[in-house]
C-alpha positions as CSV (number, residue, x, y, z in Angstrom):
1,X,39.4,105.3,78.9
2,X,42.5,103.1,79.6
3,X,43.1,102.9,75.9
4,X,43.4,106.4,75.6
5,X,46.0,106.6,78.1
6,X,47.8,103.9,76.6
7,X,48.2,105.3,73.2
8,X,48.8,109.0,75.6
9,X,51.8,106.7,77.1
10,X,52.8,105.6,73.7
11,X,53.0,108.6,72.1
12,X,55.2,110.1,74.9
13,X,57.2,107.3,75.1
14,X,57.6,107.5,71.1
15,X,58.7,111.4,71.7
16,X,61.0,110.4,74.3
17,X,63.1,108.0,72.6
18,X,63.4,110.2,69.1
19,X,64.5,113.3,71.3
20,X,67.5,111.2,72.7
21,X,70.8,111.6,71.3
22,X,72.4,108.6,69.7
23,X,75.5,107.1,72.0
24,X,77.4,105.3,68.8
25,X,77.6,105.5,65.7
26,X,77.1,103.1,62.2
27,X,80.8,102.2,62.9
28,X,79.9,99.9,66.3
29,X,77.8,98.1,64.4
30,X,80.4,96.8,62.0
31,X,83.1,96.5,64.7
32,X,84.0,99.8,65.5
33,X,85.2,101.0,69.0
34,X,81.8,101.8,70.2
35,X,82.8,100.5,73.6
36,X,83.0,104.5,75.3
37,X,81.3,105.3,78.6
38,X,78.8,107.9,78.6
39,X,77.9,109.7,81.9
40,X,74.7,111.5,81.1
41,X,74.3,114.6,83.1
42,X,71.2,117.4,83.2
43,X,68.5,116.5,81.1
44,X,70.1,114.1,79.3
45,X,69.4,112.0,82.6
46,X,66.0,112.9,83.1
47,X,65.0,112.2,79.8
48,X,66.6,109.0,80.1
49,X,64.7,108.5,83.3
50,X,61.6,109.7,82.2
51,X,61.9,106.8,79.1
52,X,62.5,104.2,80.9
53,X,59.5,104.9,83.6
54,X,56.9,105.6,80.7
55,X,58.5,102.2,79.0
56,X,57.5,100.6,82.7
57,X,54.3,102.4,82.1
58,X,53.1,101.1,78.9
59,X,54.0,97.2,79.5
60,X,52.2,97.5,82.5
61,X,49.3,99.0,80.7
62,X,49.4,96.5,78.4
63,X,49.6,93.6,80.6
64,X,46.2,95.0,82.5
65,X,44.4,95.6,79.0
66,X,44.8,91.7,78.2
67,X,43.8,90.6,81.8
68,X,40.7,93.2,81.5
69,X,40.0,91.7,77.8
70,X,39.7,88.6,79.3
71,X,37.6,89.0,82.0
């Protein structure tokens, strides 16, 4: 039961992260100005809220799945 919700997490979390827009582009990575402030607003936000609390989520599912395993 606690794997399914796991891989339910993971695949939400997976969802969550693709349906985010991307801040910078190629160009920070090769020294570009990519050091602009983004102020996310509407869903945006809860999106990003919502990502970072499933993220939460899954570590902390995984971290009970090894204790249970070892048990």
């Amino acid at each position: 039961m606690l794997i399914i919700f796991h891989a339910t997490i993971g695949l939400l979390l997976s969802c969550a992260i693709t349906l985010q827009q991307r801040m910078t582009g190629l160009s920070a990575t090769f020294g570009g100005s990519g050091a602009t402030f983004v102020q996310r607003r509407g869903a945006e936000s809860v999106l990003f809220k919502a990502t970072v609390w499933l993220s939460v989520v899954f570590f902390v599912l995984g971290v009970v799945q090894l204790f249970i395993s070892q048990s």
